[in-house]
Backbone as numpy.savetxt, mean C-alpha at the origin, in Angstrom:
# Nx Ny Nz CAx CAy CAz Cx Cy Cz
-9.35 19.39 26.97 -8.93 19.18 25.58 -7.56 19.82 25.37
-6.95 19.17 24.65 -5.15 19.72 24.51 -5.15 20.68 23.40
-4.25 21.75 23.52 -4.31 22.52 22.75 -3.07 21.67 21.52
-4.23 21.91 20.11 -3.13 21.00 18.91 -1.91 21.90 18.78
-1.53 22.75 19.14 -0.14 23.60 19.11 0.94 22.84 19.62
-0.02 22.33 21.51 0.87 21.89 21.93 1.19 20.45 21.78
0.57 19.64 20.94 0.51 18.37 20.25 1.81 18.08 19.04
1.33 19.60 18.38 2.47 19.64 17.00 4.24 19.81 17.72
4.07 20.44 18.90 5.27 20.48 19.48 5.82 19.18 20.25
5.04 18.52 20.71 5.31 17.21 21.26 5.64 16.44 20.10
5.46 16.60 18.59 5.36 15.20 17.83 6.72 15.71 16.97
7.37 17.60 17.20 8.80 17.65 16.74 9.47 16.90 18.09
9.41 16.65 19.05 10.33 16.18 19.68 10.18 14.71 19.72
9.34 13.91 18.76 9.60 12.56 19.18 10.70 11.85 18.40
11.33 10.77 18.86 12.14 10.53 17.59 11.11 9.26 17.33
11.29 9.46 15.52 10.72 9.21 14.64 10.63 7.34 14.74
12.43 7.11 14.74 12.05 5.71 14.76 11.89 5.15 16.48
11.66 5.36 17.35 11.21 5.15 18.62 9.56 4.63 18.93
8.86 5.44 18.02 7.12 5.62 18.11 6.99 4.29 17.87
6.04 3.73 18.79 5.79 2.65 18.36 5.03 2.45 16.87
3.78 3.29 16.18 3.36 2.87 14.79 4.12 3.03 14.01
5.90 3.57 13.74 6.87 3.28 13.17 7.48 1.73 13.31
7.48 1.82 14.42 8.62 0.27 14.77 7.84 -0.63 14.24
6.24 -0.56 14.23 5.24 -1.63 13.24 5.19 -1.78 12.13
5.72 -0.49 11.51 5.56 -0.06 9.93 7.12 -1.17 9.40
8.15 -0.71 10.60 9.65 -1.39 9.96 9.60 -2.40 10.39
8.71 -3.37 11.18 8.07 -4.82 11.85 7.60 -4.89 10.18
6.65 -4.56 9.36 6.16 -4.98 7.87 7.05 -5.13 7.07
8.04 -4.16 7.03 8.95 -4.22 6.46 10.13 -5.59 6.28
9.90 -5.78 7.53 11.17 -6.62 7.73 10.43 -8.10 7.28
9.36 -8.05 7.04 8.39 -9.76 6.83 8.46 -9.84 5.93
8.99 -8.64 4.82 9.01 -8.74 3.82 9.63 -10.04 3.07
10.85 -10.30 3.57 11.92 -10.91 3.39 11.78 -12.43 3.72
11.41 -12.36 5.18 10.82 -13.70 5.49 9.39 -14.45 4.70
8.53 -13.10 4.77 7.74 -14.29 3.85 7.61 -14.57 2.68
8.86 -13.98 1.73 9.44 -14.54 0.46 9.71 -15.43 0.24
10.82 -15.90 1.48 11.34 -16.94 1.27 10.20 -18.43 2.20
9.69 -18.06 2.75 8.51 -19.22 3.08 7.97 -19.25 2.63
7.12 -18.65 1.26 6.50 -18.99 0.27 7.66 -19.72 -0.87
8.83 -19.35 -1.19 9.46 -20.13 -1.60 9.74 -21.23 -1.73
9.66 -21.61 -0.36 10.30 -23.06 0.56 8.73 -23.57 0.41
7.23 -23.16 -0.15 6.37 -24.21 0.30 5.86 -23.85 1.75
6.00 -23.01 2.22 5.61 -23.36 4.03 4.60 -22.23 3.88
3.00 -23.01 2.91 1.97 -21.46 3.10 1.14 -21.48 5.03
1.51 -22.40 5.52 1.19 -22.27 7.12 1.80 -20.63 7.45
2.89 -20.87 7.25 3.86 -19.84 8.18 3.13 -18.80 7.15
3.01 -19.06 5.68 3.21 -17.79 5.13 2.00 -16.55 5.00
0.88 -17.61 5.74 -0.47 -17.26 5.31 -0.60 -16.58 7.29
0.08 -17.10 8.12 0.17 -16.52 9.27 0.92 -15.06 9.68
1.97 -14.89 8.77 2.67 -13.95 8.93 2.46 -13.37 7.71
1.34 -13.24 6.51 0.60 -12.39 6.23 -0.38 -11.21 7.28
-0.96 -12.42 7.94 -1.82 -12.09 8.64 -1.88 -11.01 9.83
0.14 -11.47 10.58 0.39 -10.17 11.56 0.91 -9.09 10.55
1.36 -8.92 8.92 1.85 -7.99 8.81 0.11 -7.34 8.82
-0.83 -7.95 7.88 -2.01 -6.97 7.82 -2.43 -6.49 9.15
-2.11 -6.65 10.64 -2.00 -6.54 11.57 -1.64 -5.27 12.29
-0.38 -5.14 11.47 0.65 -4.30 12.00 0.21 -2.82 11.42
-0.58 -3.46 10.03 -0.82 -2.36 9.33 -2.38 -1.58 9.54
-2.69 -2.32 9.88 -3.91 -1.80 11.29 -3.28 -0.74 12.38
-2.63 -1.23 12.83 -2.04 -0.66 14.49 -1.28 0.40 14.06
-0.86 0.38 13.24 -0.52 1.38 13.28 -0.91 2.84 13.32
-1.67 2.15 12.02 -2.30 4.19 12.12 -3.11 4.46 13.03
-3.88 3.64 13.90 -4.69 3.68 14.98 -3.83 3.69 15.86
-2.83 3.71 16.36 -1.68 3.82 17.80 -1.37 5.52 17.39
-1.02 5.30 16.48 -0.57 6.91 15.62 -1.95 7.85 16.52
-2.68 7.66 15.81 -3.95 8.67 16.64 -4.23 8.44 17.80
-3.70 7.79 18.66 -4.26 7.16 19.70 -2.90 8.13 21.23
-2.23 7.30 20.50 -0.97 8.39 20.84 -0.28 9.54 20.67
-0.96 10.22 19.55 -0.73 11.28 18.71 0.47 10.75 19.03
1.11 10.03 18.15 2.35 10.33 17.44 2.82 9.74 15.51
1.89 10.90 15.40 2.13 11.11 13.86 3.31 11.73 13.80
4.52 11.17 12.13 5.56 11.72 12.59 5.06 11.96 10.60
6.19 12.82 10.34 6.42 12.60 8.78 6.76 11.46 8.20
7.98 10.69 8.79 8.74 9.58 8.67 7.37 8.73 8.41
6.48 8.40 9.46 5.68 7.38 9.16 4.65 7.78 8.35
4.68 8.60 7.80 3.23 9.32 6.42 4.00 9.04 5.41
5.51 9.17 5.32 6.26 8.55 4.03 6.52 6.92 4.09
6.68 6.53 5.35 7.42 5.52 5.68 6.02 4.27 5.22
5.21 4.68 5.79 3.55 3.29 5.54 3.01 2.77 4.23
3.25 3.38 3.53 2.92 3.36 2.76 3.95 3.03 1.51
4.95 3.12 1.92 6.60 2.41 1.12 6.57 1.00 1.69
5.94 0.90 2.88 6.02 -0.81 3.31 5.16 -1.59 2.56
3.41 -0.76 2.73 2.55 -1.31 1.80 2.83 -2.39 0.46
3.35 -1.34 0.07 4.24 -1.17 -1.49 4.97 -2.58 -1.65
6.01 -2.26 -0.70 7.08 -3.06 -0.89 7.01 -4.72 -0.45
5.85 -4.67 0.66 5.71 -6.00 0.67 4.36 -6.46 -0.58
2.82 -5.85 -0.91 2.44 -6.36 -1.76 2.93 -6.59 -2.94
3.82 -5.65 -3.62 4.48 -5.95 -4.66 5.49 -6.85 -4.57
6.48 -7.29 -4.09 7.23 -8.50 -3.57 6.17 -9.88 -3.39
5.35 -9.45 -2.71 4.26 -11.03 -2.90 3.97 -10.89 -4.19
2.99 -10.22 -4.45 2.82 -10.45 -6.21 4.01 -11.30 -7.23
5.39 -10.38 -7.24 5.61 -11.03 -8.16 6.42 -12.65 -7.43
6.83 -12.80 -6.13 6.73 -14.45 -5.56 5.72 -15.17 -6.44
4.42 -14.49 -6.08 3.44 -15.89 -6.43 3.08 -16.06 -7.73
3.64 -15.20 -8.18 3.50 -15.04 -9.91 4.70 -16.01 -10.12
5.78 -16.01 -9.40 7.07 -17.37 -10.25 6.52 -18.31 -9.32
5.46 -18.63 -8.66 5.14 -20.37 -8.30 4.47 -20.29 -8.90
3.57 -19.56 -9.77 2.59 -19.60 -10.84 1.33 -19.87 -10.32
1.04 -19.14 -8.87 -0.15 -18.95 -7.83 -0.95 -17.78 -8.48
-0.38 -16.82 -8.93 -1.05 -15.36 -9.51 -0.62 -15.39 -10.78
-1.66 -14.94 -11.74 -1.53 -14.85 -13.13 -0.45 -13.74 -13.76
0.22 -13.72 -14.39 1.13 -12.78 -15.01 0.38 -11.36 -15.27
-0.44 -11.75 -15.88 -1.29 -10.40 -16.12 -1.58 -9.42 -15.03
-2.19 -10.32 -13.52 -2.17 -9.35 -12.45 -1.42 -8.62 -11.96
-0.39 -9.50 -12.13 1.17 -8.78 -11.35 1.79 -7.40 -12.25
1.55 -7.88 -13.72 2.02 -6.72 -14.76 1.19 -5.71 -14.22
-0.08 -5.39 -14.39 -0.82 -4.43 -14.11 -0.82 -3.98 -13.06
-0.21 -4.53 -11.61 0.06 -3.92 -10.40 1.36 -3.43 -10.20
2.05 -3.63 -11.19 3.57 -3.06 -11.16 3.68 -1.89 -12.13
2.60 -2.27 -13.30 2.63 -1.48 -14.24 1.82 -0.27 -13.25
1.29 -0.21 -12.99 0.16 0.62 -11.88 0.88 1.90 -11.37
2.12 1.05 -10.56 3.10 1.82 -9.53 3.72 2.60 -9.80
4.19 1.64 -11.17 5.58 2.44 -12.00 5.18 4.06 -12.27
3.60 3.51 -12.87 3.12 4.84 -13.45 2.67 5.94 -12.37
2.02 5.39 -11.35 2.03 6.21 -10.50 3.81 7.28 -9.95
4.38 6.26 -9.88 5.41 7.09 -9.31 6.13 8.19 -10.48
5.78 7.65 -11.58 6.25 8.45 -12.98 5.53 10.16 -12.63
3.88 9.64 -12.90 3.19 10.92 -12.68 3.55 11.86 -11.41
3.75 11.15 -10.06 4.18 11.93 -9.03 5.51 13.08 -9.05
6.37 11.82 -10.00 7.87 12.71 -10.28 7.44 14.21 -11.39
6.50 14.39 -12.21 5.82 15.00 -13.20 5.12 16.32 -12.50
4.49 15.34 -11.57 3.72 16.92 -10.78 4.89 17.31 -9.56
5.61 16.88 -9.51 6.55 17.42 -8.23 7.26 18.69 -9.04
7.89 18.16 -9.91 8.39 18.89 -10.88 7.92 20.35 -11.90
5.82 19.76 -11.86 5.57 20.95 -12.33 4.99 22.06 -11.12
4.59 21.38 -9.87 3.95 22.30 -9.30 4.50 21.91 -7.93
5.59 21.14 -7.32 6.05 21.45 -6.68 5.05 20.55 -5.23
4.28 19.86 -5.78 3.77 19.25 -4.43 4.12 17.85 -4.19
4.39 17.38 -3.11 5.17 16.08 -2.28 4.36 15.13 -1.56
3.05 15.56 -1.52 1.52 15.04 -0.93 0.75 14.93 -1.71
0.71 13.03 -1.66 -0.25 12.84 -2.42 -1.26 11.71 -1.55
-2.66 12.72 -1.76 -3.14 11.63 -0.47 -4.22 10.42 -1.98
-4.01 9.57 -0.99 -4.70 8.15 -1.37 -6.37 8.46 -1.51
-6.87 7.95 -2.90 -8.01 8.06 -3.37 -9.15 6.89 -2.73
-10.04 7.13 -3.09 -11.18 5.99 -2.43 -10.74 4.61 -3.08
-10.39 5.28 -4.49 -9.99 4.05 -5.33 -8.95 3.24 -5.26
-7.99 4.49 -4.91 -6.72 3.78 -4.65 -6.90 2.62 -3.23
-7.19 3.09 -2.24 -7.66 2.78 -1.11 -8.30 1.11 -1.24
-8.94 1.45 -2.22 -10.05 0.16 -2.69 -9.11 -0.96 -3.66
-8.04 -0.44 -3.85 -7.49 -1.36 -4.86 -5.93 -1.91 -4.02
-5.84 -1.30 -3.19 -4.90 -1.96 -1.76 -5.62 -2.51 -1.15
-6.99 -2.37 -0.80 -8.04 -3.63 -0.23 -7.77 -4.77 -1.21
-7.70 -4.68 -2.18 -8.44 -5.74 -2.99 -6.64 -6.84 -3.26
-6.02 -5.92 -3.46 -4.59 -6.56 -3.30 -4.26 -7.45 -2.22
-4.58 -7.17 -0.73 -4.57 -7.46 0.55 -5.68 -8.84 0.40
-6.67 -8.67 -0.13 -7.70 -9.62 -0.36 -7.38 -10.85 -1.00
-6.81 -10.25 -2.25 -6.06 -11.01 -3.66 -5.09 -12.55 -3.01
-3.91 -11.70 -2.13 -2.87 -12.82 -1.60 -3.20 -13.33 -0.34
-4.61 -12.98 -0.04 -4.71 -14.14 1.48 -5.56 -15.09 0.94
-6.37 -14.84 -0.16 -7.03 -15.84 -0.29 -6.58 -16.78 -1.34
-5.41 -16.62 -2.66 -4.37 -17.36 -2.77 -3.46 -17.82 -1.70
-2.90 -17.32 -0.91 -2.38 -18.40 -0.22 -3.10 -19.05 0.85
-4.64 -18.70 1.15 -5.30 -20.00 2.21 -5.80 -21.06 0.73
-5.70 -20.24 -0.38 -6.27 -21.70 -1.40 -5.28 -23.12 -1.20
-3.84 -22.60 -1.23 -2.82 -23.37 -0.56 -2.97 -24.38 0.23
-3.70 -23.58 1.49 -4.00 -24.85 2.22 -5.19 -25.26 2.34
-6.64 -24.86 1.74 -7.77 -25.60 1.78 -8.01 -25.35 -0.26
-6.83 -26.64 -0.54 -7.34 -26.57 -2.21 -8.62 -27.44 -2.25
-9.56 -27.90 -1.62 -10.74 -28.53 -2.36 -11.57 -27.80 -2.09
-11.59 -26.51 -1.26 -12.69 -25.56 -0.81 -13.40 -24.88 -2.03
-14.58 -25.22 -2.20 -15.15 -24.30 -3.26 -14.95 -22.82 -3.17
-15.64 -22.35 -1.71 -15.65 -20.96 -1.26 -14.14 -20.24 -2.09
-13.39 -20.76 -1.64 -11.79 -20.34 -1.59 -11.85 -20.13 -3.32
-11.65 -20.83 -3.86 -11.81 -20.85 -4.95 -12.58 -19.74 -5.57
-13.28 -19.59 -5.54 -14.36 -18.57 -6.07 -13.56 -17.23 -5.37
-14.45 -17.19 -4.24 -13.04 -16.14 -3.83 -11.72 -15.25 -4.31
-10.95 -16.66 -4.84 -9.79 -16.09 -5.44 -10.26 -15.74 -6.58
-10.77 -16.22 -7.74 -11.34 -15.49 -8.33 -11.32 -13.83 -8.46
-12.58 -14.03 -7.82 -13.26 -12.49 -7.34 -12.43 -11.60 -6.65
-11.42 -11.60 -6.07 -10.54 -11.19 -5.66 -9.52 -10.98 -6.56
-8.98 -11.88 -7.53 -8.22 -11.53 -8.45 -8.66 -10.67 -9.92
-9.78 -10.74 -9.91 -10.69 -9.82 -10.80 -11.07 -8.39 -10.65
-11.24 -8.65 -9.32 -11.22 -7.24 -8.33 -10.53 -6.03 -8.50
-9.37 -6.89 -8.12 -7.81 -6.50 -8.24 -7.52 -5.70 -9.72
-7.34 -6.37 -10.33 -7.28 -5.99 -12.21 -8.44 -4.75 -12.25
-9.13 -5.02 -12.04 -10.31 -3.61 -12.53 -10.03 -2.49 -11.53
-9.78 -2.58 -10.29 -9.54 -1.80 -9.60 -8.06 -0.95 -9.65
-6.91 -1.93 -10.30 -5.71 -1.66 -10.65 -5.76 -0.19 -11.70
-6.69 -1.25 -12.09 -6.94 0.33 -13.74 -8.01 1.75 -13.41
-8.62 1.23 -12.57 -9.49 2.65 -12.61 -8.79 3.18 -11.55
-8.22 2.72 -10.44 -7.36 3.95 -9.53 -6.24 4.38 -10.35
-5.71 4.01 -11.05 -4.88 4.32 -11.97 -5.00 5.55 -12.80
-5.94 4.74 -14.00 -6.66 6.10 -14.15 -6.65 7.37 -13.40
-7.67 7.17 -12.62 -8.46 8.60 -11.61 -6.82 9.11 -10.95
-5.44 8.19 -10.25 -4.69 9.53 -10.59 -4.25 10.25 -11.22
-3.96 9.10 -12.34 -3.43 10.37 -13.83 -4.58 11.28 -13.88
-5.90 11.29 -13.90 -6.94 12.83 -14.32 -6.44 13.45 -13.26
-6.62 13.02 -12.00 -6.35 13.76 -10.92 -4.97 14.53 -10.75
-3.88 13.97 -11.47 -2.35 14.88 -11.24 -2.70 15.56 -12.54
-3.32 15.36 -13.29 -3.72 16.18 -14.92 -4.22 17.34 -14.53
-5.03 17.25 -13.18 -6.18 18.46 -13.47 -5.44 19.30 -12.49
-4.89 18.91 -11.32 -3.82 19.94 -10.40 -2.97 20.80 -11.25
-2.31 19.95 -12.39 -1.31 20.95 -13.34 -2.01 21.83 -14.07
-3.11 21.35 -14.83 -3.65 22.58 -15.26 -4.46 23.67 -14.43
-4.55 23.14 -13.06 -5.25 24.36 -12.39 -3.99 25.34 -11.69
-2.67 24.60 -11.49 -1.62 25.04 -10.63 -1.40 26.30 -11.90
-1.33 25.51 -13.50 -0.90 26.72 -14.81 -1.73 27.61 -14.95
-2.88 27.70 -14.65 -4.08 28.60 -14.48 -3.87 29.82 -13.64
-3.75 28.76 -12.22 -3.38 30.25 -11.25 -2.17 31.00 -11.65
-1.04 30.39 -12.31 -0.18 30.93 -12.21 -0.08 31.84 -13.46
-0.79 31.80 -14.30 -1.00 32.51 -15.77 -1.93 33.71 -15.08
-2.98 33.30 -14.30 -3.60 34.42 -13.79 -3.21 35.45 -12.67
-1.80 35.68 -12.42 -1.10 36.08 -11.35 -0.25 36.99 -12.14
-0.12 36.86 -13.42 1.09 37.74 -14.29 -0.11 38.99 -14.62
């Protein structure tokens, strides 16, 4: 068994963008772009395929990461900005072909915004930069991931009942899940500040 000392010292010397579950993370990144514009152009073949390797990529990664121990910082900030940046970019695409309802997309942007509001709030009051992902949150990036594959396979099997329903349930999903992870971080950055003002009232 390796001693984790000598693990943490192997993972300051890696460079960051070299690791392979980085180069996958900036592989998501970069589809971003492409599968904007092939949902644009109509081409849900390509677009519903290269959904499919980014959700792929976003697998492999964190499993290569442990596999290889090479967890870096870069990629604990970096995975989760891709996440981001490509579901929210699909959202609002399929919201101007008028594939996703306005309402979903508001509430998943509205979601973010607020999240990143509250983060800037507690950085500020207590100084922390880690914020790990809730069951809910977790559950409502499932359901997002869920949301745009099964809008865009409706694309190509529109007489499928299944599909249909599906999207649905998936887009319903989405919305309820939008709001209660939402929620649960605002209590959750609520209750750190008042426990961070606590300790620190009880220290004078």
């Amino acid at each position: 068994m390796q001693d984790p000392a000598m693990d943490q010292v192997q993972n300051t010397q890696l460079n960051p963008f070299r690791t392979a579950p980085n180069l996958l993370t900036l592989l998501r990144i970069c589809l971003a772009p492409i599968l904007t514009a092939a949902i644009l152009e109509g081409h849900y073949w390509i677009s519903f395929i290269l959904f499919i390797v980014a959700g792929l990529t976003d697998a492999l990664d964190g499993t290569l990461a442990r596999l290889l121990k090479q967890r870096t910082r870069l990629g604990a900030y970096l995975d989760p900005v891709a996440d981001k940046l490509l579901l929210s970019t699909l959202f609002l695409v399929l919201m101007h072909k008028g594939l996703i309802p306005t309402t979903v997309t508001v509430l998943v942007f509205g979601r973010d915004v607020g999240i990143l509001l509250v983060s800037a709030i507690l950085y500020a009051a207590v100084g922390r930069r880690e914020f790990s992902p809730s069951i809910f949150g977790k559950a409502n990036t499932l359901a997002q991931v869920g949301a745009v594959a099964v809008v865009l396979l409706h694309q190509l099997l529109p007489q499928a009942h299944w599909v249909d329903v599906s999207e649905k349930q998936a887009l319903n999903a989405t919305m309820v899940l939008t709001v209660v992870s939402g929620l649960q971080y605002a209590w959750s950055a609520t209750r750190r500040v008042t426990v961070q003002a606590a300790n620190g009232a009880g220290t004078r």
